[in-house]
LUMPA-52356 format. One record per residue (C-alpha): residue in one letter; chain; x, y, z. Coordinates in pm, 1 decimal. Layout:
{r->A | c->A | x->X | y->Y | z->Z} $
...
REM end
This chain:
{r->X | c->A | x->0.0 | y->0.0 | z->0.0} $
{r->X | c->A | x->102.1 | y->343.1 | z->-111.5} $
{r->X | c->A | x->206.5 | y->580.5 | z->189.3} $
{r->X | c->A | x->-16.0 | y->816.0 | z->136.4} $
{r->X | c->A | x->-304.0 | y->582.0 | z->103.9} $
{r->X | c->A | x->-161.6 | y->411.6 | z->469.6} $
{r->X | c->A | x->-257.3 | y->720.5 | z->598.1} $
{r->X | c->A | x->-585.2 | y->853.2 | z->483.3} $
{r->X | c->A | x->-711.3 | y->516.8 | z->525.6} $
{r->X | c->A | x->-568.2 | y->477.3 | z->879.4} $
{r->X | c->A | x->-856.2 | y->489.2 | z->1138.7} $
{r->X | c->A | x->-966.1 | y->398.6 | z->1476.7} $
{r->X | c->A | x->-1127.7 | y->65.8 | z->1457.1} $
{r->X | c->A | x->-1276.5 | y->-48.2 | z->1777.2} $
{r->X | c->A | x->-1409.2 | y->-409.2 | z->1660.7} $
{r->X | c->A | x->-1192.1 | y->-700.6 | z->1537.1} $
{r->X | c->A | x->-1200.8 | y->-1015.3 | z->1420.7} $
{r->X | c->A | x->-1132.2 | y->-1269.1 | z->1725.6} $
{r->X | c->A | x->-1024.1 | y->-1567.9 | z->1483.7} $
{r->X | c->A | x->-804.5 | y->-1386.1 | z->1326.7} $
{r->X | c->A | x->-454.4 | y->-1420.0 | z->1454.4} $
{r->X | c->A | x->-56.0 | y->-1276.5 | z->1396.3} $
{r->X | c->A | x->181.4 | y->-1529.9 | z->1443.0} $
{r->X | c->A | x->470.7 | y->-1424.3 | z->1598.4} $
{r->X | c->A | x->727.4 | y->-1328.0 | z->1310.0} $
{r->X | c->A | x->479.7 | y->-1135.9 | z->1181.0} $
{r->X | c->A | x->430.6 | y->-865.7 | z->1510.8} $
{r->X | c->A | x->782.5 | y->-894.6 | z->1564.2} $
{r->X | c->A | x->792.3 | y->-770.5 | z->1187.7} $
{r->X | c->A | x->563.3 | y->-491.3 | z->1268.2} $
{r->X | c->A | x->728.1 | y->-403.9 | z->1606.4} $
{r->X | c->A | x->1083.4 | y->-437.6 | z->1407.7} $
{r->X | c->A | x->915.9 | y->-188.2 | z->1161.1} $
{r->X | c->A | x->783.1 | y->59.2 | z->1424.1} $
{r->X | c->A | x->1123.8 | y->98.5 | z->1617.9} $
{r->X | c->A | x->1219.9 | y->343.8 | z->1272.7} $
{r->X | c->A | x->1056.8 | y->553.4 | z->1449.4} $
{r->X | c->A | x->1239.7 | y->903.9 | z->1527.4} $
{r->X | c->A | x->1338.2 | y->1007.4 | z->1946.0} $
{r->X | c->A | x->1518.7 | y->1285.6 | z->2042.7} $
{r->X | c->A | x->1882.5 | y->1284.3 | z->2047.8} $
{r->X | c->A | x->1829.8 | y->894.9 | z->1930.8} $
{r->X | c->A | x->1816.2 | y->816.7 | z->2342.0} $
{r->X | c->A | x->1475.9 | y->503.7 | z->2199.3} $
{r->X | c->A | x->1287.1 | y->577.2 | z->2512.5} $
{r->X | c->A | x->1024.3 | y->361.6 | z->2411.4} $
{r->X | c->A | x->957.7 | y->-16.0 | z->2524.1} $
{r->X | c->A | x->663.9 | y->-238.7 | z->2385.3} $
{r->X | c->A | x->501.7 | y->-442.0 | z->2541.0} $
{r->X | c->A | x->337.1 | y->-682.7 | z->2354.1} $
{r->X | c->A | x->79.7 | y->-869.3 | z->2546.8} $
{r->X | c->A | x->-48.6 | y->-1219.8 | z->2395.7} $
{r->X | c->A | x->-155.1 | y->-1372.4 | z->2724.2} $
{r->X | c->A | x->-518.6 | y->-1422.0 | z->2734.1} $
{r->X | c->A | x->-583.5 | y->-1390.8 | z->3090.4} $
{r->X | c->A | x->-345.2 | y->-1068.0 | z->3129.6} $
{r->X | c->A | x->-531.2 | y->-971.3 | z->2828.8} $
{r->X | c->A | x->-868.1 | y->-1028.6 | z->2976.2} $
{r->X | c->A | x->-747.7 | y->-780.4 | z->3336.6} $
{r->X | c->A | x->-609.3 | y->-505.4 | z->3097.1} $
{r->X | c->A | x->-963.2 | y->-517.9 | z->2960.4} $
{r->X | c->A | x->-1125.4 | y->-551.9 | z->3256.5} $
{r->X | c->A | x->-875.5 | y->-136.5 | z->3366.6} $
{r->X | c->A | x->-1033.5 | y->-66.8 | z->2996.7} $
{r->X | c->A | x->-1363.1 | y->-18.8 | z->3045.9} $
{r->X | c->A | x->-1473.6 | y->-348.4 | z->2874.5} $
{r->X | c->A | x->-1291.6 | y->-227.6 | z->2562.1} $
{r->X | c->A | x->-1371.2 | y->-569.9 | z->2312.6} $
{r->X | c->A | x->-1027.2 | y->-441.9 | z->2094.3} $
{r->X | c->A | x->-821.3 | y->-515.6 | z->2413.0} $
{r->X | c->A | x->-930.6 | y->-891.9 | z->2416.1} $
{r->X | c->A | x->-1009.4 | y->-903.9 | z->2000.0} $
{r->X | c->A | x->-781.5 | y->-772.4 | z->1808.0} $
{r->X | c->A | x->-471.9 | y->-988.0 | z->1722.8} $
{r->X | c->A | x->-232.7 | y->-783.8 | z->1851.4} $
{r->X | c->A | x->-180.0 | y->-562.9 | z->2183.2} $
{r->X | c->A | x->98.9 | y->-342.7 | z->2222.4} $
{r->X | c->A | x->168.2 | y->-149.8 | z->2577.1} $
{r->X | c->A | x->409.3 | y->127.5 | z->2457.3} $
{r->X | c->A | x->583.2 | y->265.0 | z->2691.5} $
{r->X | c->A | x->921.9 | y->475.7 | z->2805.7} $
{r->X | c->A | x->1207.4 | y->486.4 | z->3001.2} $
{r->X | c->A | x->1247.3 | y->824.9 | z->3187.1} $
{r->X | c->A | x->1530.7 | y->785.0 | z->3272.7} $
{r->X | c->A | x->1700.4 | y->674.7 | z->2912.9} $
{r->X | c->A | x->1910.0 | y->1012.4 | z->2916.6} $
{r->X | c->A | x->2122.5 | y->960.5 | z->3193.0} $
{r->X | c->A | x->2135.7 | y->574.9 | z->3171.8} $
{r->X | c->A | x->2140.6 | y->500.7 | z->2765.0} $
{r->X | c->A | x->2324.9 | y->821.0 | z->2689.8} $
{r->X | c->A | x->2637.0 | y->654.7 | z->2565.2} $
{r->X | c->A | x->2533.5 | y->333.5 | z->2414.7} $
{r->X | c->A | x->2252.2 | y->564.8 | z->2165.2} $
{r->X | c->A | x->2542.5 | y->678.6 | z->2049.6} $
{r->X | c->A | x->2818.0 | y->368.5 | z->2038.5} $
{r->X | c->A | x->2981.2 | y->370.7 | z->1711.2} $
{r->X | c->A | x->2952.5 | y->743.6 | z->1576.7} $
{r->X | c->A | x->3302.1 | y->905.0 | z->1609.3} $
{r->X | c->A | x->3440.6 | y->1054.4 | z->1967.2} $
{r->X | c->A | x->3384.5 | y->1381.8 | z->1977.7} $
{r->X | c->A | x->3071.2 | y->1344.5 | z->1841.5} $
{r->X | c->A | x->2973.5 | y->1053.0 | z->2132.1} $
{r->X | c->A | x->3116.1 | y->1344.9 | z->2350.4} $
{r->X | c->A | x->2946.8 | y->1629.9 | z->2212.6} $
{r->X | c->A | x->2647.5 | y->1462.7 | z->2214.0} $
{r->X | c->A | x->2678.3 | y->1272.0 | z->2575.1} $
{r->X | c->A | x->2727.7 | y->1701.5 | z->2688.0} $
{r->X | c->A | x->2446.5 | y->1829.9 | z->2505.3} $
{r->X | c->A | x->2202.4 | y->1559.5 | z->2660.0} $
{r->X | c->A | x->2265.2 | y->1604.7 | z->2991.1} $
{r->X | c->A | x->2249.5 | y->2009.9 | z->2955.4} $
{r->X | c->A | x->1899.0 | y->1955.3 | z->2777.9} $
{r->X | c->A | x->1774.9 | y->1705.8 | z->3038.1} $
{r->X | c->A | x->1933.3 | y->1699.5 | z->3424.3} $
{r->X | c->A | x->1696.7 | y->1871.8 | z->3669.2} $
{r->X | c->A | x->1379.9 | y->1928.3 | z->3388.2} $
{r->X | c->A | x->1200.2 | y->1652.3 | z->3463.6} $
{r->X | c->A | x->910.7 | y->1817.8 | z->3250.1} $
{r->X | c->A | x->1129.7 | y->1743.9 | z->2935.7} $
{r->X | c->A | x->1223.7 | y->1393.0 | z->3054.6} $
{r->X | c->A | x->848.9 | y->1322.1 | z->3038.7} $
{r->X | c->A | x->691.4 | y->1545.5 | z->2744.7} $
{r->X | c->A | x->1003.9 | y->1373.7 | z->2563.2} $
{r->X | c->A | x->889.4 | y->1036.9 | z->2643.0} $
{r->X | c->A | x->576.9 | y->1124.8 | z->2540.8} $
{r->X | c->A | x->628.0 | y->1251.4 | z->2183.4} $
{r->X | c->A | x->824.9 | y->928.8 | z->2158.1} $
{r->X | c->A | x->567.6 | y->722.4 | z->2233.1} $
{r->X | c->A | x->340.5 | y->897.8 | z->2013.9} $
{r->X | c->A | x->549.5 | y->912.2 | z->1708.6} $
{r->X | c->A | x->660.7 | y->532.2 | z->1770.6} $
{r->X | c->A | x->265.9 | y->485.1 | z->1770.3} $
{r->X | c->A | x->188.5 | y->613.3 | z->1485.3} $
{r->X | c->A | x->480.6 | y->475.0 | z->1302.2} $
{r->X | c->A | x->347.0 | y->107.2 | z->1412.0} $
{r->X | c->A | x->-74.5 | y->217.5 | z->1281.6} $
{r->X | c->A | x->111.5 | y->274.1 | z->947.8} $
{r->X | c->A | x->343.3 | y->-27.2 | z->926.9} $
{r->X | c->A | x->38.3 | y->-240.2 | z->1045.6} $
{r->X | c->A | x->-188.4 | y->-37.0 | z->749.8} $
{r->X | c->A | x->43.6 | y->-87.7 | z->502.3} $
{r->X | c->A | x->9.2 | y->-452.2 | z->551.1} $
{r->X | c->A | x->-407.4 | y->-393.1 | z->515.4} $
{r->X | c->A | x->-442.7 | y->-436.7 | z->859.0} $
{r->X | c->A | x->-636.5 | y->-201.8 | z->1142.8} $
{r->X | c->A | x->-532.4 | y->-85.6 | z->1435.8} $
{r->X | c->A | x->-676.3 | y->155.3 | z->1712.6} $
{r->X | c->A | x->-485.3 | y->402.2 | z->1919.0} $
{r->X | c->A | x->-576.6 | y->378.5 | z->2303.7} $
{r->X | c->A | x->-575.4 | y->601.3 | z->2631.1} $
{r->X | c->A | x->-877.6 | y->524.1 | z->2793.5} $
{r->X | c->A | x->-773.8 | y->273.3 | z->3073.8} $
{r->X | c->A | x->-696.3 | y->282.2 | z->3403.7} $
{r->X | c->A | x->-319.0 | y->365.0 | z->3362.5} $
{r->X | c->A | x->-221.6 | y->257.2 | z->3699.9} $
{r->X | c->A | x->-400.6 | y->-34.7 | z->3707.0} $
{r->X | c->A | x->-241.5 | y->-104.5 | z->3390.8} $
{r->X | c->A | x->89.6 | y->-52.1 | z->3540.0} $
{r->X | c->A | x->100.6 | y->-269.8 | z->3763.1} $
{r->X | c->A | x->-63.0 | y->-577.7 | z->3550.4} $
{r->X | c->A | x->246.9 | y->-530.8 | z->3323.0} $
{r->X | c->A | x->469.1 | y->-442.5 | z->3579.9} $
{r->X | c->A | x->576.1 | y->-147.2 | z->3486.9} $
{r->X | c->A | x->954.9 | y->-27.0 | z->3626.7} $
{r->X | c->A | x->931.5 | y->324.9 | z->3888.2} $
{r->X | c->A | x->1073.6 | y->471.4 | z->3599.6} $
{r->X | c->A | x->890.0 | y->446.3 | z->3292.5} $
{r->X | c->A | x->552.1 | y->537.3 | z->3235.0} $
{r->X | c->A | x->280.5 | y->411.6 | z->2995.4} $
{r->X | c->A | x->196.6 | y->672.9 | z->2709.5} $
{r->X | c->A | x->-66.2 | y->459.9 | z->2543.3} $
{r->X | c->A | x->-154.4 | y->115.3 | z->2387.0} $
{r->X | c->A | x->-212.3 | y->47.3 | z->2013.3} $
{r->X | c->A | x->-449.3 | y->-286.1 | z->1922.2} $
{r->X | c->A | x->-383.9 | y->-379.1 | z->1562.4} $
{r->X | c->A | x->-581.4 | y->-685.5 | z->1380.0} $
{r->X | c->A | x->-834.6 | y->-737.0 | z->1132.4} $
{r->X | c->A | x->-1191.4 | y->-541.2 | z->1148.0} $
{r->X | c->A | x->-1483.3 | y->-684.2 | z->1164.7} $
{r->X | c->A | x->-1699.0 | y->-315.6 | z->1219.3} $
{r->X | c->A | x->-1645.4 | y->-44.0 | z->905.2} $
{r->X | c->A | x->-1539.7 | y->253.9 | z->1037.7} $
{r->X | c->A | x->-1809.7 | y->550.7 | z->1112.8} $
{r->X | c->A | x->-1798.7 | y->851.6 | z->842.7} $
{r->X | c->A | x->-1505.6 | y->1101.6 | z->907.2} $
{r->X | c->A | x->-1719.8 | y->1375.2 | z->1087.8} $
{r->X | c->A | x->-1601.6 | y->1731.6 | z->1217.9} $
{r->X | c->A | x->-1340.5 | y->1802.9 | z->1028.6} $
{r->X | c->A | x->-1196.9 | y->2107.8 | z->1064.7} $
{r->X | c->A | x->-1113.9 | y->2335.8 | z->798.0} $
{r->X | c->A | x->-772.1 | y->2366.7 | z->640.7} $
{r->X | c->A | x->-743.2 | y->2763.5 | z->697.7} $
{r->X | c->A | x->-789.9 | y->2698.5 | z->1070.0} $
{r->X | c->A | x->-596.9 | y->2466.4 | z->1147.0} $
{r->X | c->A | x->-292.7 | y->2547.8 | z->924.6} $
{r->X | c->A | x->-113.1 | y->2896.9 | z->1080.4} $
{r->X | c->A | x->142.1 | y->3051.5 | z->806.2} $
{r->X | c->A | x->424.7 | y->3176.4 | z->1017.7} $
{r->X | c->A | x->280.7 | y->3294.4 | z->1325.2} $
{r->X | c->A | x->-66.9 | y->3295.0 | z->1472.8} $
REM end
C-alpha cells in the first residue's frame, strides 16, 4: 500500500475479528518496523510491550472499560518509556559514531535534560506517540487495522504489566483485522484553521 493511502485510510477501529490471529514473526515484523521511528537525540525511550496472554489480556480489559479491541484484536501493544534513558542510555545511543561526536552529544544531553524533569516526560511522550503512529502505518500498510488507546486505568495497567518506577505508559495500540467499518469522518476542521502561516 502506497504511503499516502496508509494514511488517509488509517482509522480507529474499535471491533476485530477474534479468529483472526498474527503469528509471531509477523508482530515482531511490525514491532521491528515501528522501532524506525524518530526520538530525540536517538536516546529510543520507548519499550513495547506486547501482550499475547489471554488472561493478562482479559485484566487489561477488565482497567479498559470493557474495551472488546483489548481482548479481540490480534495484537496488543503497551508502549511505553524509560524516563530515565538520558542519563542511563546516553552513551550506548550513540556507540559507534566518532568521539567527539559521542562526547558532544553525551554534553548536550545532559544540559537539555538533568533537573527538567518536565522534558524527561513530554520527551517520552512525543516518543511514544510518534513510535505509535509509526506502528498504525506499518500495520496499514500490511491492510491491517489498528486503534490508538488512552482510555484505561493507567495505573491499574501498570502494575498488571509491571511497569519499572521509571517508565511510564503513554498509550496502547491494538492492531488486527476489522470486523466493524469505520463511522464517516465527521467534524473536520477546515484547512485555513488549522494550518497557521508563520505565526498565529
Amino acid at each position: 500500500m502506497h504511503i499516502e493511502e496508509a494514511i488517509s485510510s488509517r482509522r480507529a477501529v474499535k471491533g476485530y475479528d477474534p479468529t483472526f490471529t498474527l503469528t509471531r514473526e509477523e508482530k515482531d515484523a511490525l514491532l521491528a518496523t515501528a522501532l524506525y521511528a524518530p526520538s530525540a537525540f536517538n536516546l529510543q525511550h520507548v519499550r513495547l510491550v506486547e501482550v499475547s496472554d489471554p488472561e493478562l489480556r482479559a485484566q487489561i480489559r477488565e482497567a479498559g472499560w470493557g474495551q472488546a479491541q483489548m481482548t479481540d484484536a490480534s495484537m496488543l501493544v503497551v508502549i511505553c518509556a524509560q524516563l530515565d534513558s538520558w542519563e542511563k542510555n546516553a552513551t550506548r545511543v550513540w556507540d559507534g559514531a566518532p568521539a567527539e561526536v559521542q562526547s558532544y552529544m553525551s554534553g548536550a544531553i545532559d544540559n537539555y535534560y538533568r533537573n527538567r524533569p518536565e522534558v524527561q516526560r513530554d520527551e517520552t511522550m512525543r516518543s511514544c506517540g510518534l513510535l505509535a503512529q509509526t506502528l498504525m502505518l506499518a500495520a496499514r500498510g500490511k491492510g491491517l487495522d489498528s486503534c490508538p488507546m488512552d482510555g484505561f486505568d493507567f495505573d491499574a495497567v501498570g502494575k498488571l504489566i509491571n511497569l519499572p518506577d521509571n517508565h511510564v505508559i503513554g498509550l496502547m495500540v491494538a492492531v488486527g483485522k476489522k470486523t466493524l467499518e469505520p463511522k464517516p469522518r465527521v467534524g473536520k476542521l477546515p484547512f485555513d484553521e488549522v494550518v497557521i502561516r508563520d505565526r498565529f
